[in-house]
PAMI-903877 format. One record per residue (C-alpha): x, y, z; residue in three letters; residue number from 0. Coordinates in nm, 2 decimals. Layout:
BEGIN
{{X,Y,Z},'ala',NUM}
...
This chain:
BEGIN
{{10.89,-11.87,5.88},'unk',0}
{{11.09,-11.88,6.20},'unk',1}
{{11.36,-12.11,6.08},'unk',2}
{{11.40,-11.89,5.73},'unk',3}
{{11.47,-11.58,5.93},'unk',4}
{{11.71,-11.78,6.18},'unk',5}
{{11.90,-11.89,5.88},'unk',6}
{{11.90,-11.61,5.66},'unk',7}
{{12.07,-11.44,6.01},'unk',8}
{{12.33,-11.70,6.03},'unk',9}
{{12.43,-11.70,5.70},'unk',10}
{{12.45,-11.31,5.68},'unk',11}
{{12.66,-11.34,6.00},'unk',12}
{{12.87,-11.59,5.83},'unk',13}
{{12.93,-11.37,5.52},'unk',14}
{{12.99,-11.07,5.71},'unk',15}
{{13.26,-11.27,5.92},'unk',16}
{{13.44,-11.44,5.60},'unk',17}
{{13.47,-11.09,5.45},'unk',18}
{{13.60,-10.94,5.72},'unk',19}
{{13.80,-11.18,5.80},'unk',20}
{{13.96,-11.20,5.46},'unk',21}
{{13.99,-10.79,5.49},'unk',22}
{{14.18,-10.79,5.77},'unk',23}
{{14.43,-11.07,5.66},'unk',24}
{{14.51,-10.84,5.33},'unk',25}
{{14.54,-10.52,5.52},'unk',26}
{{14.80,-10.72,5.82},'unk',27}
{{14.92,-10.92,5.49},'unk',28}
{{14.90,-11.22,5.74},'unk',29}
{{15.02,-11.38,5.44},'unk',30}
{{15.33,-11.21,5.36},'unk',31}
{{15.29,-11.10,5.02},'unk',32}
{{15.53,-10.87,4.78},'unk',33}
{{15.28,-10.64,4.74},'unk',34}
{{14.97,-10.52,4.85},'unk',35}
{{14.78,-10.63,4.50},'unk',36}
{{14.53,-10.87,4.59},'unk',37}
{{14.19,-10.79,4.38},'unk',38}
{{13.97,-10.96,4.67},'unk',39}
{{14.12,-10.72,4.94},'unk',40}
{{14.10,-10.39,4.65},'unk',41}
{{13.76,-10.49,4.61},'unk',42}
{{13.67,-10.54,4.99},'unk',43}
{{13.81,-10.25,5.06},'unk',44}
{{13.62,-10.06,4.80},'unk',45}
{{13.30,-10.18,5.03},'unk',46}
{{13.45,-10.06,5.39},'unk',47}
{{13.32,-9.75,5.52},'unk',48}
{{13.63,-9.45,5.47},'unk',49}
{{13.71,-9.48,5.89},'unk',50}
{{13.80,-9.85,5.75},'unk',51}
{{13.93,-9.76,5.44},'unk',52}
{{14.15,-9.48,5.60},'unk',53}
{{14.24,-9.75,5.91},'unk',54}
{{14.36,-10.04,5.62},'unk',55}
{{14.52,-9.80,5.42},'unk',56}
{{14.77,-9.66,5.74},'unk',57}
{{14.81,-10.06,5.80},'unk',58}
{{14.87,-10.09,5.44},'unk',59}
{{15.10,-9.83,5.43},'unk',60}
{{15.30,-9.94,5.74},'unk',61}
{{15.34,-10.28,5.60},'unk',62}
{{15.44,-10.20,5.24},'unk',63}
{{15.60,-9.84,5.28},'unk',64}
{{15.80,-9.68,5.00},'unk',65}
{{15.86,-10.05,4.84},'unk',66}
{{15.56,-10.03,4.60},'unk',67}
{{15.30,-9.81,4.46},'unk',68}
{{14.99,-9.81,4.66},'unk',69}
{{14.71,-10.01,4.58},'unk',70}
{{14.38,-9.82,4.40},'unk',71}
{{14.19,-9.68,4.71},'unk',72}
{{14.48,-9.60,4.88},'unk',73}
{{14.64,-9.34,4.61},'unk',74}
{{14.66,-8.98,4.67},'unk',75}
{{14.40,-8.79,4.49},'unk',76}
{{14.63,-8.50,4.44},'unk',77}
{{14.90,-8.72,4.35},'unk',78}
{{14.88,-9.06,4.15},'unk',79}
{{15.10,-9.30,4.30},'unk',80}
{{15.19,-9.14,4.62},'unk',81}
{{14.99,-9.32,4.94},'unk',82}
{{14.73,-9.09,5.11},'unk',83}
């Protein structure tokens, strides 16, 4: 029972890192992309909590600017296409 629990930990670690990880490469677009249009990072971010959210959209923001519409998550809710 002991060695279920230790690797049910250790893989929930490992998830939790990989996601984050791949997170935090969208929002700093580590990878230099166009635009900020990746479905995994949409979708992660959809799961952040809104301090997160709110934190990767300012990055997002910063990195992209005025050159493209913001990605969903990140729109004004007042005002489609404008960034929060």
């Amino acid at each position: 029972m002991k060695r279920i629990l230790q690797f049910a930990l250790i893989l929930a670690v490992a998830v939790l890192t990989t996601a984050g990880y791949r997170y935090y490469t969208w929002v700093n677009n580590s990878a230099g992309a166009a635009d900020p249009f990746d479905e995994v990072g949409i979708d992660l971010h959809q799961m952040m909590p809104s301090f997160v959210q709110d934190w990767g959209c300012a990055k997002l923001q910063a990195n992209f600017g005025t050159k493209t519409l913001p990605p969903y998550g990140c729109q004004s809710p007042t005002e489609p296409g404008k960034w929060k």
